[in-house]
VODO-627752 format. One record per residue: residue number from 1; residue in one letter; x, y, z of N, C-alpha, C in turn. Coordinates in steps of 0.2 Angstrom, whole numbers. Layout:
BEGIN
+-----+------+-------+-------+-------+-------+-------+-------+-------+-------+-------+
: pos : code :  n_xx :  n_yy :  n_zz : ca_xx : ca_yy : ca_zz :  c_xx :  c_yy :  c_zz :
+-----+------+-------+-------+-------+-------+-------+-------+-------+-------+-------+
: NUM :    A :     X :     Y :     Z :     X :     Y :     Z :     X :     Y :     Z :
...
+-----+------+-------+-------+-------+-------+-------+-------+-------+-------+-------+
***
This chain:
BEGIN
+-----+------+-------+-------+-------+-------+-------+-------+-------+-------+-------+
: pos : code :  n_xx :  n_yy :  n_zz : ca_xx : ca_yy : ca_zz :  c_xx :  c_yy :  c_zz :
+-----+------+-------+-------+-------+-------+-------+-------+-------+-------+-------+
:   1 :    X :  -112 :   -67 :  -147 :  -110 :   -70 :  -140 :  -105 :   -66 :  -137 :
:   2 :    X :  -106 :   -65 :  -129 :  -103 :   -61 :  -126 :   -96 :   -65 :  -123 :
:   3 :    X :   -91 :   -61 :  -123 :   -87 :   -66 :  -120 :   -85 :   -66 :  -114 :
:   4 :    X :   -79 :   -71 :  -109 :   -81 :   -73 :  -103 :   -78 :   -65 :   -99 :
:   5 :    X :   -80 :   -63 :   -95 :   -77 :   -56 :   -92 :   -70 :   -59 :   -84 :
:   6 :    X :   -71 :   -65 :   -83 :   -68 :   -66 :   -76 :   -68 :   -75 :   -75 :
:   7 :    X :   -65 :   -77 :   -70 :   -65 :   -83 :   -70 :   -64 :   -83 :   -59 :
:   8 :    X :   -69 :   -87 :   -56 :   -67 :   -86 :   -50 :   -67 :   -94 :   -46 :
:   9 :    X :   -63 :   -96 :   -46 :   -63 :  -102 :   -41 :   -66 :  -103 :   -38 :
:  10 :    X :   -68 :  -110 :   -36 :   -73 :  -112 :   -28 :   -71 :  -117 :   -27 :
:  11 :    X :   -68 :  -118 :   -21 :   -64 :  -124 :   -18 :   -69 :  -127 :   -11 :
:  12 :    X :   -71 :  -134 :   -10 :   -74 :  -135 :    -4 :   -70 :  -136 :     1 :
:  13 :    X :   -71 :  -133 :     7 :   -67 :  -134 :    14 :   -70 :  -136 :    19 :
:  14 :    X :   -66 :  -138 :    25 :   -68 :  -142 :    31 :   -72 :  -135 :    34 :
:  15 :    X :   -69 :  -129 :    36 :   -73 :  -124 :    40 :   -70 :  -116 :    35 :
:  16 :    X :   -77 :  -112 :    33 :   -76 :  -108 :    29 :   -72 :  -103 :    32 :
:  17 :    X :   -74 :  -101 :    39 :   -70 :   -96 :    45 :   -65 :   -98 :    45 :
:  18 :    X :   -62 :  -105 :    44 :   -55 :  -108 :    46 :   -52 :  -104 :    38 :
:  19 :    X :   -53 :  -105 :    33 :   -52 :  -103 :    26 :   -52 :   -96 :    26 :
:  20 :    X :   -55 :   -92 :    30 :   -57 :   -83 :    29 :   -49 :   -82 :    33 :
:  21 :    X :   -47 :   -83 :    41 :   -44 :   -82 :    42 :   -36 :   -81 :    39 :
:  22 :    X :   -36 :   -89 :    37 :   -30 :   -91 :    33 :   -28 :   -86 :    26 :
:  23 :    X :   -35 :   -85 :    24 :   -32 :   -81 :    16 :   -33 :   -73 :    17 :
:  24 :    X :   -34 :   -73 :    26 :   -36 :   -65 :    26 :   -27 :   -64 :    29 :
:  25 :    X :   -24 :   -70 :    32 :   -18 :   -69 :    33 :   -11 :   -65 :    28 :
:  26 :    X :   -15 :   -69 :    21 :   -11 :   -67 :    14 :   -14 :   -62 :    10 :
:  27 :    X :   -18 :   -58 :    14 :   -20 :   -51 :    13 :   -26 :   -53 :    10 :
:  28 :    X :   -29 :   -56 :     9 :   -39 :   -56 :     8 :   -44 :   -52 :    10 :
:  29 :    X :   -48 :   -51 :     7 :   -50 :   -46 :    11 :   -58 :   -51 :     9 :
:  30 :    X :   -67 :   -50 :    16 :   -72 :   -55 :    13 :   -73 :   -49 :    11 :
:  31 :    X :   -78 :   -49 :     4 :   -82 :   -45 :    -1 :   -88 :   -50 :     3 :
:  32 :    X :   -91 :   -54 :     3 :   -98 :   -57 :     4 :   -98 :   -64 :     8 :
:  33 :    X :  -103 :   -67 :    12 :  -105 :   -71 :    15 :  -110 :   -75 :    15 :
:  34 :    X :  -110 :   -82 :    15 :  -117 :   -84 :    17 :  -119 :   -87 :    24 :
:  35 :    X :  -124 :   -85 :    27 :  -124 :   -90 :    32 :  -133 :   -90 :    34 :
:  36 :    X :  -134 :   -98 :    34 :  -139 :  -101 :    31 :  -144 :  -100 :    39 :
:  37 :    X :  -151 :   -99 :    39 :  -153 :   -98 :    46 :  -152 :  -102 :    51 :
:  38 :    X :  -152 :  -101 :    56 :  -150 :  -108 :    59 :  -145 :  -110 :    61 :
:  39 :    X :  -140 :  -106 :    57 :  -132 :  -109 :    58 :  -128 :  -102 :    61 :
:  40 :    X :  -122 :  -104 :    64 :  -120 :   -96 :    65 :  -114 :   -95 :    63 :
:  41 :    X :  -110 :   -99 :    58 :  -103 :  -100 :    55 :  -108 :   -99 :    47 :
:  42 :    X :  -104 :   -97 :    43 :  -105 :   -94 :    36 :  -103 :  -103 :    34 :
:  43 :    X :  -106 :  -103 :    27 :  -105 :  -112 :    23 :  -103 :  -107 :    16 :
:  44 :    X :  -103 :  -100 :    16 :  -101 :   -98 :    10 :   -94 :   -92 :    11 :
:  45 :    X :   -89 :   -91 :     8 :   -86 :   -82 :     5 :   -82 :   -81 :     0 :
:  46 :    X :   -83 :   -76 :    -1 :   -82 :   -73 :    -8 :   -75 :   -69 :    -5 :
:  47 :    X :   -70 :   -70 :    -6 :   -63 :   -66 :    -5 :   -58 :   -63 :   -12 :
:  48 :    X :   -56 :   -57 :    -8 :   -53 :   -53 :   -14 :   -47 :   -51 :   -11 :
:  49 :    X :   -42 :   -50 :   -15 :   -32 :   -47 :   -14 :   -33 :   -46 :   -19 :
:  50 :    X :   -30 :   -39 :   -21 :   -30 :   -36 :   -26 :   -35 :   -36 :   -34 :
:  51 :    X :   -32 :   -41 :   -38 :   -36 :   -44 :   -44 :   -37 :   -53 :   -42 :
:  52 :    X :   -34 :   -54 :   -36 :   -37 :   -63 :   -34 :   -45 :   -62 :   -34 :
:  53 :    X :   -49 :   -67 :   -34 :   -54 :   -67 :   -31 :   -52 :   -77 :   -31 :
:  54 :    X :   -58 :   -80 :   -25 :   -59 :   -85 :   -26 :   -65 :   -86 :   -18 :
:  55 :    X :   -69 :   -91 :   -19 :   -73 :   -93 :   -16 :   -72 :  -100 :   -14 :
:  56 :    X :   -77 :  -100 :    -6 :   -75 :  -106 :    -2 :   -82 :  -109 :     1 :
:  57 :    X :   -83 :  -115 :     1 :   -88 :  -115 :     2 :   -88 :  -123 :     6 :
:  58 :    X :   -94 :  -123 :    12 :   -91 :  -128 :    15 :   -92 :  -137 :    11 :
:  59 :    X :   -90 :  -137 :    13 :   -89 :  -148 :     9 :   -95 :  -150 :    13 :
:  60 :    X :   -98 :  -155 :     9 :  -102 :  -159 :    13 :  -100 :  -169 :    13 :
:  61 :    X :   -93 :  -167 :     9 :   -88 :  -172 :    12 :   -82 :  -170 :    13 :
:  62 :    X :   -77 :  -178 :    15 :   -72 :  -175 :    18 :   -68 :  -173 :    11 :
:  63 :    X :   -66 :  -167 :    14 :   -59 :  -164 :    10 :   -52 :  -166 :     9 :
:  64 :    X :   -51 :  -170 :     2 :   -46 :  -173 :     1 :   -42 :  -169 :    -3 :
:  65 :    X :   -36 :  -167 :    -4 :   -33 :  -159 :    -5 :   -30 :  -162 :   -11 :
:  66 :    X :   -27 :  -167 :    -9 :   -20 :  -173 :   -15 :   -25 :  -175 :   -19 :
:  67 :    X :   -31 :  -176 :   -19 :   -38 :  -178 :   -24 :   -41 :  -173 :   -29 :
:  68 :    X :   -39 :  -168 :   -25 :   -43 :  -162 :   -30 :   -39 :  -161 :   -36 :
:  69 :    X :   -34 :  -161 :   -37 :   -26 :  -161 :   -42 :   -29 :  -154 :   -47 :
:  70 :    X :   -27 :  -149 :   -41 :   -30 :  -142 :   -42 :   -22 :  -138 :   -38 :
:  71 :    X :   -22 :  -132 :   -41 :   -16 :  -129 :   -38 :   -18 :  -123 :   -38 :
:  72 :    X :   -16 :  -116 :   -33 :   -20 :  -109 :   -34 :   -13 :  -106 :   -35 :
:  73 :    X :   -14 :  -102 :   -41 :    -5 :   -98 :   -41 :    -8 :   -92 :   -39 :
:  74 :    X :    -5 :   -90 :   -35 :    -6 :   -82 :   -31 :     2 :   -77 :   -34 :
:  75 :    X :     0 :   -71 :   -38 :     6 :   -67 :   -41 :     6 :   -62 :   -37 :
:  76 :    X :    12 :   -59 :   -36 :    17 :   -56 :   -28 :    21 :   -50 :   -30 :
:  77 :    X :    23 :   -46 :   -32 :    23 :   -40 :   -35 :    34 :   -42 :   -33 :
:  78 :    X :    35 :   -44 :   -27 :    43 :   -47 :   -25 :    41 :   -53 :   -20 :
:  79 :    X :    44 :   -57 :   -25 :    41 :   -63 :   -22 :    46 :   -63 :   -17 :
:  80 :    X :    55 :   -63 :   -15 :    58 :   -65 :    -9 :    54 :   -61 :    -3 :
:  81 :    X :    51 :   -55 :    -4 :    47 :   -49 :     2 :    45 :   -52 :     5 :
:  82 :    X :    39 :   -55 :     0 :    34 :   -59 :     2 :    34 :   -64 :     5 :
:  83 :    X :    40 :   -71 :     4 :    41 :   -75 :     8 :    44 :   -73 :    15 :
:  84 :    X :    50 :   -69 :    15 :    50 :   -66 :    22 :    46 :   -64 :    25 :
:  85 :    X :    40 :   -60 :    22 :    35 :   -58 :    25 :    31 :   -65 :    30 :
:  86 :    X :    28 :   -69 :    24 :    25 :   -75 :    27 :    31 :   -80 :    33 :
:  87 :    X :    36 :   -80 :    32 :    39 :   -82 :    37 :    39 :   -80 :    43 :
:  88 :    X :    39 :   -73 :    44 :    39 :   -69 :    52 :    32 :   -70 :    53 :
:  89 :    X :    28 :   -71 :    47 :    20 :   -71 :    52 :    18 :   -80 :    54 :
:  90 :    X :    24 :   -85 :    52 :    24 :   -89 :    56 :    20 :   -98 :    52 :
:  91 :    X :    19 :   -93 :    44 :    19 :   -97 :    40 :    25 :  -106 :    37 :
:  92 :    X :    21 :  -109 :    36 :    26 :  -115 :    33 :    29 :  -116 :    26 :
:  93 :    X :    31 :  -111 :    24 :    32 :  -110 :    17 :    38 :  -114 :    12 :
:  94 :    X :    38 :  -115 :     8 :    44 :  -119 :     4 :    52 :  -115 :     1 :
:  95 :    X :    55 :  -118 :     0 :    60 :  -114 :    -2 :    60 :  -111 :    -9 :
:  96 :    X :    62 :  -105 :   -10 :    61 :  -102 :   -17 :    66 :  -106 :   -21 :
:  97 :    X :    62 :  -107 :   -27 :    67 :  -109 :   -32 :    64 :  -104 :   -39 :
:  98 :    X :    67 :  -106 :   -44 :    70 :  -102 :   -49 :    70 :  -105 :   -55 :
:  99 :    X :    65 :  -108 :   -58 :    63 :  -113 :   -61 :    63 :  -108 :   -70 :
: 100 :    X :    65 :  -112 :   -75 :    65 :  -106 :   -82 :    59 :  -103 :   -81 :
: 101 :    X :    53 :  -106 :   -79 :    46 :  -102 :   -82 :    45 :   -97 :   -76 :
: 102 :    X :    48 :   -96 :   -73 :    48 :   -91 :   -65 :    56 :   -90 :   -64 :
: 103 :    X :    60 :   -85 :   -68 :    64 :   -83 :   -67 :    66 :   -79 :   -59 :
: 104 :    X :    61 :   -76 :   -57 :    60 :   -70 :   -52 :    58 :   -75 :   -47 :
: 105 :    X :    58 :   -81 :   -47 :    55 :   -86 :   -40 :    49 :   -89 :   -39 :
: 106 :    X :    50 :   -91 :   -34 :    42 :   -96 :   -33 :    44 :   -99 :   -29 :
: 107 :    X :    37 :  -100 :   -25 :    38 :  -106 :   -18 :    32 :  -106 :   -17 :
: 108 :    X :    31 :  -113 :   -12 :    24 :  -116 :   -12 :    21 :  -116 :    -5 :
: 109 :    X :    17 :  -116 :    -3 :    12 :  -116 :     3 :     6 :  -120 :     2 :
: 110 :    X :     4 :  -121 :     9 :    -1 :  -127 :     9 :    -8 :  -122 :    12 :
: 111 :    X :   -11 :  -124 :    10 :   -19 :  -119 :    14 :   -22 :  -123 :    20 :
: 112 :    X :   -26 :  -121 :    22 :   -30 :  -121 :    29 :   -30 :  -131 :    28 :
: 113 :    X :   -32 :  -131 :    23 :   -34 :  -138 :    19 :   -30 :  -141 :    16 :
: 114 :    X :   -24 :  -140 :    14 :   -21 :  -141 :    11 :   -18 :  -142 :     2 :
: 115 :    X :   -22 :  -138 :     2 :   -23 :  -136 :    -6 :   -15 :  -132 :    -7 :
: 116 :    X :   -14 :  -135 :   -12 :    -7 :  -132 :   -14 :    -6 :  -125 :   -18 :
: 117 :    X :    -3 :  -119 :   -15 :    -4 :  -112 :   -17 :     4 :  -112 :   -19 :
: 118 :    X :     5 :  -110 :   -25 :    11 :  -107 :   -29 :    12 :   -99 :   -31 :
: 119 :    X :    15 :   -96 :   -25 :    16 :   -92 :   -26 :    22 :   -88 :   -32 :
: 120 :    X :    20 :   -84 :   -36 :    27 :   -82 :   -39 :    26 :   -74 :   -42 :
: 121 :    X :    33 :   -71 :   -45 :    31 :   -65 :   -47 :    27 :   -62 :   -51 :
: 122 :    X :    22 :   -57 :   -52 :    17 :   -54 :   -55 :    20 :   -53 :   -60 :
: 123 :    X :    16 :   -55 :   -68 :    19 :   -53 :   -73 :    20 :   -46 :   -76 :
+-----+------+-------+-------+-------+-------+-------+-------+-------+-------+-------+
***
């Protein structure tokens, strides 16, 4: 038996361009798209930051963020940078704390949808 090579998230959203945008903000980059004929917004994308990857694909109900009881921890190389970074670009971010299991910080943001993002230092 071969074993697992990667693990990639897939979260449903209200609008996937809404989703491209917001995670292209936090440095994302799209690797791949789907857009089904007939339509002219993508219902699929494959996004990559460094070793992140994760996928977004459109919901065909409503998106409830507090119902998923899913959290995406994003690792930051200097987490304080990185909050002032996302601050001046106008982001809603939380305040760093400094919890035992995140000596180096962590603070929380909300997504396009509301899904809960934890960011902290890269181990």
């Amino acid at each position: 038996m071969t074993g697992i090579d990667s693990l990639v998230p897939m979260v449903f959203v209200k609008s996937v361009l809404r989703s491209i945008e917001f995670y292209g903000r936090l440095g994302f980059q799209v690797s791949n798209t789907f857009t089904p004929p007939a339509q002219s917004e993508p219902t699929w994308a494959w996004l990559e930051a460094g070793g992140a990857r994760l996928m977004v694909t459109l919901a065909s109900h409503p998106v409830e963020a507090s119902q998923q009881a899913v959290i995406f921890c994003l690792y930051c190389q200097d987490v304080p940078s990185f909050h002032a970074a996302l601050l001046k670009e106008g982001f809603e971010v939380g305040e760093i704390e400094y919890p035992s299991h995140s000596p180096r910080g962590q603070f929380r943001l909300a997504d396009a949808d509301g899904f809960d993002l934890t960011i902290t230092h890269a181990r």
